[in-house]
N, CA, C and O atoms as a GROMACS GRO file, in nm:
protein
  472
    1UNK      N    1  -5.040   3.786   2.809
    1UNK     CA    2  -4.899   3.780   2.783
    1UNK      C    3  -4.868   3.652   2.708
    1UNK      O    4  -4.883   3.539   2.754
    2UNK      N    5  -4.831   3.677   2.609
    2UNK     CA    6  -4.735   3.573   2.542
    2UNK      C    7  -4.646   3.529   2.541
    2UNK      O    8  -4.582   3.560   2.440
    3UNK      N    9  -4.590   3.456   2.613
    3UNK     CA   10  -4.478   3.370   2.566
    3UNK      C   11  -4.378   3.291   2.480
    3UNK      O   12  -4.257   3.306   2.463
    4UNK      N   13  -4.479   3.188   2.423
    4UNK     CA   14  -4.419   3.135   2.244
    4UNK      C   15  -4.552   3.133   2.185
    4UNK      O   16  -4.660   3.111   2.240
    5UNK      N   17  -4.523   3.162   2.053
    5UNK     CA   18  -4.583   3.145   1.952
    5UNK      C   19  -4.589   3.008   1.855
    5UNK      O   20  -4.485   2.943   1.853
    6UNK      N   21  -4.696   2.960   1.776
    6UNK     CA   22  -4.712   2.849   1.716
    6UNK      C   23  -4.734   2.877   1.588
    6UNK      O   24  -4.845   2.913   1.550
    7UNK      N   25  -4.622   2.865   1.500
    7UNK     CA   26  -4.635   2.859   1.330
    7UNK      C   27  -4.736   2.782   1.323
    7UNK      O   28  -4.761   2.670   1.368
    8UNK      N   29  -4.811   2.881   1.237
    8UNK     CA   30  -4.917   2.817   1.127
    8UNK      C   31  -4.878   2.720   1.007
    8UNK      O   32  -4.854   2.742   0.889
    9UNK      N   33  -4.882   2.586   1.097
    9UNK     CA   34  -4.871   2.529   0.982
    9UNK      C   35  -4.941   2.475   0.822
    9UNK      O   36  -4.922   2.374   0.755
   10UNK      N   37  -5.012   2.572   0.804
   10UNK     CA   38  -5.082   2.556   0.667
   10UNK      C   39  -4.972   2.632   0.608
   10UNK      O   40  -4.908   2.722   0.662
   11UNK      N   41  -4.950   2.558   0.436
   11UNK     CA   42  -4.893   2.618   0.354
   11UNK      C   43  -4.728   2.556   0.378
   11UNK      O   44  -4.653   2.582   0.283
   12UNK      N   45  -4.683   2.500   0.462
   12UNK     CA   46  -4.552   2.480   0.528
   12UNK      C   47  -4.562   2.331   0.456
   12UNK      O   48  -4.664   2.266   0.479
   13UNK      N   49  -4.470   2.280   0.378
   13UNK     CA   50  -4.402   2.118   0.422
   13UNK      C   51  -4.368   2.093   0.534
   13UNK      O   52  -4.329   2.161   0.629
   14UNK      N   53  -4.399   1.916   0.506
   14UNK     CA   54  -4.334   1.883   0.656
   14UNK      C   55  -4.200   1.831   0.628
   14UNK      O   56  -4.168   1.789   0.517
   15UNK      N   57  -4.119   1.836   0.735
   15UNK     CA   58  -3.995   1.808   0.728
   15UNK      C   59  -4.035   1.672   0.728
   15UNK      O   60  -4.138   1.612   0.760
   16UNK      N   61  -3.882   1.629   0.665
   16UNK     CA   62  -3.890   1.476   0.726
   16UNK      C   63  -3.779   1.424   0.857
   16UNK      O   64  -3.666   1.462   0.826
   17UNK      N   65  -3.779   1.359   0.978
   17UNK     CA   66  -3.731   1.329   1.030
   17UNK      C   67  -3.699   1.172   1.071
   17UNK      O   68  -3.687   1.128   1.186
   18UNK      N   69  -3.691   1.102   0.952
   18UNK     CA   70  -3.637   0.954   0.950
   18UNK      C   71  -3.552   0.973   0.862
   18UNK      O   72  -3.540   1.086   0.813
   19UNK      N   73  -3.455   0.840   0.812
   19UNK     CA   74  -3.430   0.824   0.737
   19UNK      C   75  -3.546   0.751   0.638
   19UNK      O   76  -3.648   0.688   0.667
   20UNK      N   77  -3.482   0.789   0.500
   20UNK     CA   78  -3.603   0.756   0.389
   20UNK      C   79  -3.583   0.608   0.377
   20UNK      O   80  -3.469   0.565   0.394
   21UNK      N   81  -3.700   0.511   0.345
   21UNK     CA   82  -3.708   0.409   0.364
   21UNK      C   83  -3.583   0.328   0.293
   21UNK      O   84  -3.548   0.218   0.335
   22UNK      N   85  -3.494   0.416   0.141
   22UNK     CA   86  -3.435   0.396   0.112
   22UNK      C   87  -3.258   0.316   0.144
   22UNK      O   88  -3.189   0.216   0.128
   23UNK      N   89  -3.263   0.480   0.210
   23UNK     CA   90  -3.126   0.487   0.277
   23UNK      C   91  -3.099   0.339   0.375
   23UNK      O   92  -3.188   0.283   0.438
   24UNK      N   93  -2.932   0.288   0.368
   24UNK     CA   94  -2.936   0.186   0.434
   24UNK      C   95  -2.814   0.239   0.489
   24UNK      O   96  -2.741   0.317   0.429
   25UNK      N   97  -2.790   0.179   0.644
   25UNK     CA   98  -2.710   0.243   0.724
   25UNK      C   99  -2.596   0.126   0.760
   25UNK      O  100  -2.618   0.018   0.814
   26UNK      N  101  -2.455   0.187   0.708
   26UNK     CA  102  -2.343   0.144   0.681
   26UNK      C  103  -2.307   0.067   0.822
   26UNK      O  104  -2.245   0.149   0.889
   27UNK      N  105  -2.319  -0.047   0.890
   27UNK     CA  106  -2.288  -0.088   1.016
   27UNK      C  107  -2.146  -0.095   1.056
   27UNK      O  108  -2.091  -0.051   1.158
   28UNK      N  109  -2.091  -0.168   0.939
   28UNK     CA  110  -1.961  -0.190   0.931
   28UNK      C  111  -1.865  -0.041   0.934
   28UNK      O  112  -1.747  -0.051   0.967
   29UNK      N  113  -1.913   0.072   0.904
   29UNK     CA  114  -1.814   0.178   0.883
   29UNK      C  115  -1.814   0.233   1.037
   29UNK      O  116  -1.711   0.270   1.092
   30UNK      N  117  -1.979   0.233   1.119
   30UNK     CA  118  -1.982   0.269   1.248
   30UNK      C  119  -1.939   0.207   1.333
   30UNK      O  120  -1.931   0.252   1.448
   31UNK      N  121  -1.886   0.044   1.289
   31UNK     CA  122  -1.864  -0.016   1.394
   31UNK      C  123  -1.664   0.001   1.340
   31UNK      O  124  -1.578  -0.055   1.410
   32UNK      N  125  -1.642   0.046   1.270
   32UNK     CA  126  -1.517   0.069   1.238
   32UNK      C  127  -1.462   0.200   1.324
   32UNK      O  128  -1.367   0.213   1.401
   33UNK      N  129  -1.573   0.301   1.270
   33UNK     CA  130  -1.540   0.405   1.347
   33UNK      C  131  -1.563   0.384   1.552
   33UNK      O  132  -1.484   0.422   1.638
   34UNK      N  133  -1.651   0.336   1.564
   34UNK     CA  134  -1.675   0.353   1.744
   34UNK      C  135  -1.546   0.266   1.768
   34UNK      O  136  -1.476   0.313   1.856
   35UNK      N  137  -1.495   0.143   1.706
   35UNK     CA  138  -1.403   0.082   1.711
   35UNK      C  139  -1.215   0.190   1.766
   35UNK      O  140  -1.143   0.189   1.866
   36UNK      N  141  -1.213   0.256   1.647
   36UNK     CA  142  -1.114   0.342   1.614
   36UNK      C  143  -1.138   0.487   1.753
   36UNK      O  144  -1.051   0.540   1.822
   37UNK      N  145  -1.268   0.509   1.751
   37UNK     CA  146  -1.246   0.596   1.858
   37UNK      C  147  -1.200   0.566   2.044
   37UNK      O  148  -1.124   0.616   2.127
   38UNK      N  149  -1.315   0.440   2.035
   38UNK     CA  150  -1.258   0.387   2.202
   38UNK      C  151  -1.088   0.373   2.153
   38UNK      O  152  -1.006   0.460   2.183
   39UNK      N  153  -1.059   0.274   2.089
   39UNK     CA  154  -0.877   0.252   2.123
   39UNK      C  155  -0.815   0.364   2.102
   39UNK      O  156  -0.694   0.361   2.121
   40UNK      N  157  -0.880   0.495   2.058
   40UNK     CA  158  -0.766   0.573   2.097
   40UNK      C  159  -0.830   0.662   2.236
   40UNK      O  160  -0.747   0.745   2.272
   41UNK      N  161  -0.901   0.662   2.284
   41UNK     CA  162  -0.981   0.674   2.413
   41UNK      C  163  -0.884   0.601   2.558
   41UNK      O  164  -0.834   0.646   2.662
   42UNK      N  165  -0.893   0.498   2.507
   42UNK     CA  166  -0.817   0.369   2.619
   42UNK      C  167  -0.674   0.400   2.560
   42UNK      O  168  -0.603   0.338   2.638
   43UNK      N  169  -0.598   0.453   2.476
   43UNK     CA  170  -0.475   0.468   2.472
   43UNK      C  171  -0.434   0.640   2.581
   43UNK      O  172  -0.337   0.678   2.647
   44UNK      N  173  -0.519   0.675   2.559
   44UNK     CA  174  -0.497   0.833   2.605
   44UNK      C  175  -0.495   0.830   2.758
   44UNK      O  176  -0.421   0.893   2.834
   45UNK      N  177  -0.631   0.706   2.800
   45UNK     CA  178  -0.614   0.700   2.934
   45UNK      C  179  -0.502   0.607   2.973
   45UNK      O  180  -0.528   0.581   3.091
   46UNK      N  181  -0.420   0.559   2.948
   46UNK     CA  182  -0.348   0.489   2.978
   46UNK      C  183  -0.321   0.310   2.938
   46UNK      O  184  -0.211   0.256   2.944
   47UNK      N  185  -0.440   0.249   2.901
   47UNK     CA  186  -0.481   0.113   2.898
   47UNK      C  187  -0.447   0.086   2.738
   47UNK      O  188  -0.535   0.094   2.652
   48UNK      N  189  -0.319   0.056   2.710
   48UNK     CA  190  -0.239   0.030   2.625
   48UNK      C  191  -0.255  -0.088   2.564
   48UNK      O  192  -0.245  -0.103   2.442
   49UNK      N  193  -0.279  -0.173   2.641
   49UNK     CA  194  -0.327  -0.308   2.591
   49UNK      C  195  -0.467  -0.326   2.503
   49UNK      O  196  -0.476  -0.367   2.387
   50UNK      N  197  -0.574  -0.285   2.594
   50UNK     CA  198  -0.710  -0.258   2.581
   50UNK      C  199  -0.698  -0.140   2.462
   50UNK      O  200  -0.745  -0.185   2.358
   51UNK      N  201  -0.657  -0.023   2.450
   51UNK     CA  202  -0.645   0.065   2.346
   51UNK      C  203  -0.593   0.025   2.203
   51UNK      O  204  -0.636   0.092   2.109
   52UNK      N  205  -0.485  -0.100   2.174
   52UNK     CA  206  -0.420  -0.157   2.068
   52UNK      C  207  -0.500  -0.265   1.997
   52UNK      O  208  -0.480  -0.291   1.878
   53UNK      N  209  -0.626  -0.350   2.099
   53UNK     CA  210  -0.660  -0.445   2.053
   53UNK      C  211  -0.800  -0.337   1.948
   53UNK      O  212  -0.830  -0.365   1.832
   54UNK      N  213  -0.863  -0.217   2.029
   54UNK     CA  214  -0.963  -0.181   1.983
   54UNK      C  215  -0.879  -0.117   1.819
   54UNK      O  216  -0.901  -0.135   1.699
   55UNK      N  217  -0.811  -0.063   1.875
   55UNK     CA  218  -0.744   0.027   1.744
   55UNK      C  219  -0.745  -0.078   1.594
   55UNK      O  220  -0.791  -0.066   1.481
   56UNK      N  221  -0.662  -0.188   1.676
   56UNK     CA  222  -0.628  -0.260   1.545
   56UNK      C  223  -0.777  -0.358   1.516
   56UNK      O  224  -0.773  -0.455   1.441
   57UNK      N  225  -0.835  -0.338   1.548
   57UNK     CA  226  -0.999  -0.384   1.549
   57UNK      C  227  -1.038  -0.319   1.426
   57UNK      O  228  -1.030  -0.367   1.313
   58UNK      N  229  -1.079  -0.208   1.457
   58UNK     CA  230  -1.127  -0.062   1.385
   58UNK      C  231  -1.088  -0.084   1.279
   58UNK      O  232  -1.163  -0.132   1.194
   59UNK      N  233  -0.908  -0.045   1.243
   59UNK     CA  234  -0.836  -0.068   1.139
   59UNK      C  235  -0.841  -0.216   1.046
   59UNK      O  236  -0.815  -0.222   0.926
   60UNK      N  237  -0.873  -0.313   1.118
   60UNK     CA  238  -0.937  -0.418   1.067
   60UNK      C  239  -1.029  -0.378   0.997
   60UNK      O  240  -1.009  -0.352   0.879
   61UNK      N  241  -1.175  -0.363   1.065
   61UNK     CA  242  -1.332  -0.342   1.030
   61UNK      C  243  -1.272  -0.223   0.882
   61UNK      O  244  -1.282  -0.260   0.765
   62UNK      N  245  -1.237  -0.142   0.905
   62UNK     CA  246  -1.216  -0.043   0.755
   62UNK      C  247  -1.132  -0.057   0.688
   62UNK      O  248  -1.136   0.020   0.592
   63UNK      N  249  -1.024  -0.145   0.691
   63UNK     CA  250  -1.002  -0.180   0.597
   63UNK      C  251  -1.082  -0.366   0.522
   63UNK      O  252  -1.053  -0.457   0.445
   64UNK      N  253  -1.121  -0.349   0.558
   64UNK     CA  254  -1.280  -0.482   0.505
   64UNK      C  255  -1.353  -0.426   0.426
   64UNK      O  256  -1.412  -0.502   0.349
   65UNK      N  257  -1.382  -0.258   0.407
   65UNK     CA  258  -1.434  -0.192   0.319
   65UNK      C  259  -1.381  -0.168   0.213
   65UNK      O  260  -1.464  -0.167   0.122
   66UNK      N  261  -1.248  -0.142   0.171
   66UNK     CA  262  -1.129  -0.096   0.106
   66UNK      C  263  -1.063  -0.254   0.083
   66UNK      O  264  -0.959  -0.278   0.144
   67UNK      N  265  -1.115  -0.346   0.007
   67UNK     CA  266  -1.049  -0.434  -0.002
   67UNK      C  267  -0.994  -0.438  -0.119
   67UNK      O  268  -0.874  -0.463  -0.112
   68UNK      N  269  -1.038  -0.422  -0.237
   68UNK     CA  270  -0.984  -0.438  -0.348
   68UNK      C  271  -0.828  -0.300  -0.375
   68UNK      O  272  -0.728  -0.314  -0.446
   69UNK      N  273  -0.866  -0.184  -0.292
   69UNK     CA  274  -0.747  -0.094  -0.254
   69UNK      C  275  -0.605  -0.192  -0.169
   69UNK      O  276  -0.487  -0.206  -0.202
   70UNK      N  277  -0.677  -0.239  -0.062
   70UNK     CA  278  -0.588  -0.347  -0.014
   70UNK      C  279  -0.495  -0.475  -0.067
   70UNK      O  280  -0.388  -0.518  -0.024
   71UNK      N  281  -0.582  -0.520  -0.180
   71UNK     CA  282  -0.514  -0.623  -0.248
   71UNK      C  283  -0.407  -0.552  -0.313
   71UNK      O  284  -0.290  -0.590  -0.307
   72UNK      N  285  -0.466  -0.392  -0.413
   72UNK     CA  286  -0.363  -0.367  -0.488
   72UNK      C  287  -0.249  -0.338  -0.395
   72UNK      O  288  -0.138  -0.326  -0.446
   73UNK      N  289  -0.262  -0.326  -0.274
   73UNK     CA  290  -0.112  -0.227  -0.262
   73UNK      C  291  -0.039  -0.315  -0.191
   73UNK      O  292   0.082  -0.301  -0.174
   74UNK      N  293  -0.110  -0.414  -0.143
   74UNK     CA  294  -0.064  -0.604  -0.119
   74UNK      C  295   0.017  -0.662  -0.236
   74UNK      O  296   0.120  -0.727  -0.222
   75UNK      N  297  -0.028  -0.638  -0.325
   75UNK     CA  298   0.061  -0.678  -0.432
   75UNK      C  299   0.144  -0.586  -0.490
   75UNK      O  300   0.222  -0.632  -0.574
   76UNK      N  301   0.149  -0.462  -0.467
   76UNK     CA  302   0.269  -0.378  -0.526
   76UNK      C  303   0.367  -0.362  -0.390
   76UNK      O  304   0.463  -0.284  -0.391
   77UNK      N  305   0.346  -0.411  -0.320
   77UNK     CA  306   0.439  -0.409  -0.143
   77UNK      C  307   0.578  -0.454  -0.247
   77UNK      O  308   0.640  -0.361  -0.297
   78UNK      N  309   0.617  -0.579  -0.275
   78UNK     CA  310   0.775  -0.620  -0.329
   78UNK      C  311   0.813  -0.558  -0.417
   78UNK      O  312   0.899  -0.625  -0.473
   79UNK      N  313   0.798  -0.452  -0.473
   79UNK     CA  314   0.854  -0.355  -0.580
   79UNK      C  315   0.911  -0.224  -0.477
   79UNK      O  316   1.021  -0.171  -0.493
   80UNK      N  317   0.824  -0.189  -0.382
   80UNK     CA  318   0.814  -0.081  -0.317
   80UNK      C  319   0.972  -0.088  -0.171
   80UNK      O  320   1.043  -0.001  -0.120
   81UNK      N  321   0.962  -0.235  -0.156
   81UNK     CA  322   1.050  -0.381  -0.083
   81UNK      C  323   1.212  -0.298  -0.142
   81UNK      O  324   1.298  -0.221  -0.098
   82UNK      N  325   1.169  -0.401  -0.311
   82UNK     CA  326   1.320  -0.375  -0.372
   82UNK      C  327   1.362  -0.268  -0.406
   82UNK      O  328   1.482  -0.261  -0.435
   83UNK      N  329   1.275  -0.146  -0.416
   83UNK     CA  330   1.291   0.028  -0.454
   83UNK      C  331   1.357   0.104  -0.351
   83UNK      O  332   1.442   0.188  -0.379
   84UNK      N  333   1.300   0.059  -0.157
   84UNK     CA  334   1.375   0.121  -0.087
   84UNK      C  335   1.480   0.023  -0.057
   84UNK      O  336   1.517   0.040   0.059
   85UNK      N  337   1.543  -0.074  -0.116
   85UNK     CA  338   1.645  -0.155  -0.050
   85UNK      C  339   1.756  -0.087  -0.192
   85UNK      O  340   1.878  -0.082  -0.180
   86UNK      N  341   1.689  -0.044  -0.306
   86UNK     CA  342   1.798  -0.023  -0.343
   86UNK      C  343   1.834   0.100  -0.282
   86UNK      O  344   1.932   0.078  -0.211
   87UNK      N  345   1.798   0.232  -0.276
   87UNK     CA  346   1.821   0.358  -0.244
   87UNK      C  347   1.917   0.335  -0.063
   87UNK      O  348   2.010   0.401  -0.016
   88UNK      N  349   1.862   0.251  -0.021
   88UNK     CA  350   1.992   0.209   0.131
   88UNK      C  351   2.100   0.156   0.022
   88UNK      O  352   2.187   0.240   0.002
   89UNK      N  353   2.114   0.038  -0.052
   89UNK     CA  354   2.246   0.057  -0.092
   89UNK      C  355   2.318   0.156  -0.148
   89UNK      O  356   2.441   0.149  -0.159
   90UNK      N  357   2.250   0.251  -0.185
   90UNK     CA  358   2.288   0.314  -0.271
   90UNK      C  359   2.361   0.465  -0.153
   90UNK      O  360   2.452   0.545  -0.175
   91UNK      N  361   2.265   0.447  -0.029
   91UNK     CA  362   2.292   0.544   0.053
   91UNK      C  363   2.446   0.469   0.119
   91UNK      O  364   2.540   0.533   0.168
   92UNK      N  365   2.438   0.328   0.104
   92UNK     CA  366   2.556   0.266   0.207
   92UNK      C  367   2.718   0.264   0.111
   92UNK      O  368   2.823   0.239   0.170
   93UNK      N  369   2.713   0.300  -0.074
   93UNK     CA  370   2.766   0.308  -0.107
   93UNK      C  371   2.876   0.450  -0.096
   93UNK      O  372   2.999   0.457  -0.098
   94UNK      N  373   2.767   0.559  -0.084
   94UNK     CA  374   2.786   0.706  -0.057
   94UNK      C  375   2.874   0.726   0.064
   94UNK      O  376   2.978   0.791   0.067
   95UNK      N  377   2.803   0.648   0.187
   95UNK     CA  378   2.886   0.665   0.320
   95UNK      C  379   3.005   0.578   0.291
   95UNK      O  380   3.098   0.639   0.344
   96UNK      N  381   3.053   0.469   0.236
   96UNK     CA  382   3.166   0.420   0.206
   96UNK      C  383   3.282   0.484   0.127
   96UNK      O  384   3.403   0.478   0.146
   97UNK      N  385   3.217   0.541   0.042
   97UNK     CA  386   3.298   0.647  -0.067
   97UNK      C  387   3.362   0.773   0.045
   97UNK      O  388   3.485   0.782   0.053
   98UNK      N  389   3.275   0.868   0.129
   98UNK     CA  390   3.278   0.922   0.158
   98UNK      C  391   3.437   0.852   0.320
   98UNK      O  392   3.550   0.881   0.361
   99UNK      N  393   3.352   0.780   0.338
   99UNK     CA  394   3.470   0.700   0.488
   99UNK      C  395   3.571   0.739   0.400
   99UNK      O  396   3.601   0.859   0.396
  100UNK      N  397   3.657   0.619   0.294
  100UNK     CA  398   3.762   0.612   0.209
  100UNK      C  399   3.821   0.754   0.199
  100UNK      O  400   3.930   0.781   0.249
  101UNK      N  401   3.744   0.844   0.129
  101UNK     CA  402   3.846   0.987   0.047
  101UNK      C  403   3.861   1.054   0.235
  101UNK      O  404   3.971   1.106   0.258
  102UNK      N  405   3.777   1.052   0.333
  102UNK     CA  406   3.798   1.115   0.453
  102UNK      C  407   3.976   1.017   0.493
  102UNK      O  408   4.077   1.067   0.542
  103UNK      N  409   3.960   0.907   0.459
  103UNK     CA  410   4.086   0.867   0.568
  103UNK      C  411   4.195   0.877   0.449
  103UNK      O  412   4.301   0.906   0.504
  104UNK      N  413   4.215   0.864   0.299
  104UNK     CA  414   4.260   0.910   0.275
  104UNK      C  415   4.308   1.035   0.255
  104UNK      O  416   4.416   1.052   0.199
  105UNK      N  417   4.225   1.147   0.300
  105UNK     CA  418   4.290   1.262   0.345
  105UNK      C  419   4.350   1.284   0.475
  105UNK      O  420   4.433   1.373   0.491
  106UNK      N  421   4.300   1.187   0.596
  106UNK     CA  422   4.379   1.195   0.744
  106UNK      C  423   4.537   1.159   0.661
  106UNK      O  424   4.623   1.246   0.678
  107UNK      N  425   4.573   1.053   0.584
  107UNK     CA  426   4.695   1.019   0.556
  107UNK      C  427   4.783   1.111   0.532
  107UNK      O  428   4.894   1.128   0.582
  108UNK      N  429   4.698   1.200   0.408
  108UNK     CA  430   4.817   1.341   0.367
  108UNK      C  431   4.829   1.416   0.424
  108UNK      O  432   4.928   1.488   0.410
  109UNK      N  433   4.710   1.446   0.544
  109UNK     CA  434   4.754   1.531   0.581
  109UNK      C  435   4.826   1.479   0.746
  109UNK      O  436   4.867   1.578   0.806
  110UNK      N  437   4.841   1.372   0.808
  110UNK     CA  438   4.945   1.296   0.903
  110UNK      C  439   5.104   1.312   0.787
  110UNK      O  440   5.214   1.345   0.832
  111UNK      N  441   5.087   1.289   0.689
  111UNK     CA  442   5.270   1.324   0.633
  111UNK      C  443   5.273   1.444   0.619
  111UNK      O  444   5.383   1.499   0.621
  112UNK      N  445   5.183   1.502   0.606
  112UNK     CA  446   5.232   1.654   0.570
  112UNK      C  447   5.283   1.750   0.725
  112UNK      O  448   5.365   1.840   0.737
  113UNK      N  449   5.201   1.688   0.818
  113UNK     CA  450   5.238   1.735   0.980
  113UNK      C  451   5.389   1.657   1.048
  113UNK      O  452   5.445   1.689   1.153
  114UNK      N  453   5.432   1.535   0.939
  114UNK     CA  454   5.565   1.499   1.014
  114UNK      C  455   5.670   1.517   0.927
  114UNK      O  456   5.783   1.483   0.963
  115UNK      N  457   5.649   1.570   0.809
  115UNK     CA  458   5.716   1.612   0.706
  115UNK      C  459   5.792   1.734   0.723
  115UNK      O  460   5.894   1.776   0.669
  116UNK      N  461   5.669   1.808   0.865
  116UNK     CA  462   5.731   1.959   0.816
  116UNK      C  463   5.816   1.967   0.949
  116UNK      O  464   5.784   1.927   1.061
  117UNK      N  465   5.899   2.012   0.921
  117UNK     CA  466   6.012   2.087   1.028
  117UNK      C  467   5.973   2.137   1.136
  117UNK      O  468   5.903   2.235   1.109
  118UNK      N  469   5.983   2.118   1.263
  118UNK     CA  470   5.920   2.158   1.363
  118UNK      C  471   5.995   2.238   1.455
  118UNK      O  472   5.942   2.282   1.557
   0.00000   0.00000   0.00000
């Protein structure tokens, strides 16, 4: 009785099971990632403190990879600053316009309710 069988390995390649002497293994991205996974691990269980320091760890460690992405958008931050500060004025002008023609219509229509004959 047979049980398992053993491929003949003539004729077969061998696999390879290392990495090739080449390949070099990114420390910084794993230690970004194990980073990023415990703090949200320790946030889920409750440990809020311990979960924020790992998180913003992580988010540290990867963005150390992404630096020259970082500078640019470090330096386009005060455009982005004065772009949404104008669109709030612009929203705070709208709600002002809008207050004004509302209470000038409470007015006409308060004379028009003591105007009329009752």
């Amino acid at each position: 009785m047979v049980i398992a069988t053993i491929p003949n390995r003539e004729g077969k390649s061998t696999r390879v099971t290392e990495f090739p002497a080449t390949a070099q293994v990114d420390w910084v991205k794993i230690a970004a990632c194990g980073s990023l996974l415990t703090g949200g691990l320790l946030l889920l269980s409750g440990q809020k403190r311990g979960g924020l320091v790992m998180a913003a760890a992580g988010t540290a460690l990867a963005l150390m990879d992404h630096e020259e992405a970082l500078r640019d958008w470090w330096e386009a931050m005060p455009g982005y600053v004065d772009r949404a500060q104008s669109m709030l004025e612009q929203v705070q002008d709208v709600v002002e316009n809008i207050t004004e023609k509302g209470e000038s219509l409470r007015r006409v229509l308060s004379r028009r309710t003591t105007a009329m004959p009752g």
